[in-house]
N, C-alpha and C positions, 0 to 999 in steps of 0.2 A: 108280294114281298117275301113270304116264305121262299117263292121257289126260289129267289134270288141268294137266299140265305145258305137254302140248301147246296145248290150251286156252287158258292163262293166255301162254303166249308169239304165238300166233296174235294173240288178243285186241290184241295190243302189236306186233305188225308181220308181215309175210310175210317179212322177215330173221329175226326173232326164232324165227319158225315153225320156217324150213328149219335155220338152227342148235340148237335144239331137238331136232327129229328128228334130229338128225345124232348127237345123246349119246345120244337114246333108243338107237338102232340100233347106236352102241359098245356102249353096255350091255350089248346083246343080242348083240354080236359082229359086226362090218361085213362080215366076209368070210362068215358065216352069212349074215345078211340079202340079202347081195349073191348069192349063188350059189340064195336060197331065191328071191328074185325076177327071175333070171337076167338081173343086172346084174350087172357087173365093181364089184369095189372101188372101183377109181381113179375109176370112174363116179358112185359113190356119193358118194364124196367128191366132186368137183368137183359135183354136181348140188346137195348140200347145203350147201355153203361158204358161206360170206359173200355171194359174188358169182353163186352159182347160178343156172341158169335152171331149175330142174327139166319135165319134162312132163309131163303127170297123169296119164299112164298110170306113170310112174317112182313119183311120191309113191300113187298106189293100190295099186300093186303093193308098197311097202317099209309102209305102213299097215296093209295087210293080212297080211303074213307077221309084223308086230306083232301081231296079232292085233286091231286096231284098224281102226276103220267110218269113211272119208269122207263125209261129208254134205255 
């Protein structure tokens, strides 16, 4: 279900993408996510906000502790 989300938001903008993953990853618990891909919270947040810049090693490393594949 996620991936279909992420998908469907990608599809519609690299905004839409990074706020997307940003619910996925509450869902799954941000401070979980954050300390599984040994990023800070606050990190997290700010990399997936609105105004995010993320790094790809940031969005592979929280994709993949989703258990979710970058292509």
């Amino acid at each position: 279900m996620a991936r279909n989300y992420l998908n469907a938001a990608l599809a519609d903008s690299e905004e839409m993408f990074l706020l997307a993953l940003r619910n996925v990853a509450e869902a799954h618990g941000i401070s979980k996510v954050a300390a599984k891909s040994s990023h800070t919270r606050e990190s997290l947040y700010r990399a997936l906000s609105k105004a995010g810049n993320p790094r790809l090693d940031t969005l592979s490393s929280v994709l993949n502790v989703l258990g979710l594949r970058w292509l």
